[in-house]
C-alpha positions in Angstrom: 52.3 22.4 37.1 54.3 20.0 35.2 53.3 19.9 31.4 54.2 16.5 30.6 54.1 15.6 26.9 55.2 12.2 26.9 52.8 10.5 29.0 49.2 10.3 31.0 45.8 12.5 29.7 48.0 16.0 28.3 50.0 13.0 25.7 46.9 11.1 25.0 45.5 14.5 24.0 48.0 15.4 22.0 48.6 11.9 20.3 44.8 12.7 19.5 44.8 16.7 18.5 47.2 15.1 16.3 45.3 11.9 15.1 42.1 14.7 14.0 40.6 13.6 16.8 39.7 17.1 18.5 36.4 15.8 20.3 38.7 13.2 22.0 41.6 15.8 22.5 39.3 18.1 23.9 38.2 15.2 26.3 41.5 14.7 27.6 42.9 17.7 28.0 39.8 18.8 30.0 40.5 16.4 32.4 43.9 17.9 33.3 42.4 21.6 33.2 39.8 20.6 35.5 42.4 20.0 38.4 45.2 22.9 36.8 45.7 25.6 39.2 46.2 29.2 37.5 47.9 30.9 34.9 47.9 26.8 34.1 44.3 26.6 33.8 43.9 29.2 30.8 46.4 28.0 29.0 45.1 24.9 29.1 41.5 25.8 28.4 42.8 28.1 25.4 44.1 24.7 24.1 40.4 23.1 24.7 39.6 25.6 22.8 41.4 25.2 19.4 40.0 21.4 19.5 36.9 22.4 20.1 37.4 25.1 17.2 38.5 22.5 14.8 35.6 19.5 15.8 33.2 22.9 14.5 35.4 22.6 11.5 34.5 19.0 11.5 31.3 19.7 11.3 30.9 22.6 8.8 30.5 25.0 11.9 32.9 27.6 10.8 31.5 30.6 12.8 31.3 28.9 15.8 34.9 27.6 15.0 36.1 31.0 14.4 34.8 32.3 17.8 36.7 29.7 20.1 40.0 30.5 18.1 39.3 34.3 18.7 38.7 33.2 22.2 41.6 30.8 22.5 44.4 33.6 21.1 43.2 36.3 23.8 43.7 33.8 26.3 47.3 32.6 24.8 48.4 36.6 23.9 50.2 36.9 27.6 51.8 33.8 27.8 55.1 33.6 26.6 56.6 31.7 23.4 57.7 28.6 25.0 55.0 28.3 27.9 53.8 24.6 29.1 56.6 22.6 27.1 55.1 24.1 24.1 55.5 26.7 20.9 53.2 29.1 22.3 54.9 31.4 19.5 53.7 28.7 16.4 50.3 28.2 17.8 49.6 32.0 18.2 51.1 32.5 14.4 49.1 29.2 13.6 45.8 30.4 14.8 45.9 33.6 12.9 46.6 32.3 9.9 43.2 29.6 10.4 41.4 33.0 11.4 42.7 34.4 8.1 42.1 31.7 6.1 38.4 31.0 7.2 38.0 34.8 6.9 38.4 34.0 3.3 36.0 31.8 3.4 38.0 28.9 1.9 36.6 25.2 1.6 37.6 23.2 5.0 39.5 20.8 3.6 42.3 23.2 2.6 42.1 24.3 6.6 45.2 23.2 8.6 44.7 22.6 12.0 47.1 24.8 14.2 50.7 23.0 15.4 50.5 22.1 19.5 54.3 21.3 19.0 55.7 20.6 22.7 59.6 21.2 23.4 61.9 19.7 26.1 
């Protein structure tokens, strides 16, 4: 599969992982994982995943938040750092650190969601 950033349903998701939008991400991204043949099709739902953590955030859910992020970094330990066009290596360190950080049962709105940088 060709992860491409730049354009169609995989940059409209990002455009709105990045806007806070994570219901809409997760919309868009499901479209692509829904047609994604594997390993693709993990990945992908491991990213579903982390917007669907952080719309729980949204709403104050933090334990069903920290379940899909536990869920989405099993899914993303095999993958290597640079998988799909993206830091695989950031989001793994990223998610731990949200894991940690709600483990400390700090208020949301010091909660950062995790980076989904893509690379050439």
């Amino acid at each position: 599969m060709n992860f491409d950033w730049t354009q169609g349903d995989l940059a409209e998701g990002l455009r709105r992982y990045d806007a806070g939008e994570y219901f809409a991400a997760h919309e868009s991204w499901e479209t692509v994982w829904l047609a994604a043949p594997e390993p693709d099709k993990t990945f992908l739902q491991s990213l579903i995943q982390v917007t669907a953590a952080f719309h729980h955030v949204q709403r104050n859910n933090y334990i069903g938040a920290e379940r899909l992020l536990r869920a989405a970094l099993r899914k993303l330990e095999p993958y290597p750092p640079g998988y799909g066009r993206l830091s695989v290596a950031l989001l793994r360190n990223d998610i731990r650190d949200t894991l940690q950080t709600l483990d400390s049962r700090v208020p949301s709105h010091e909660l950062a969601a995790p980076r989904i940088h893509p690379h050439p």
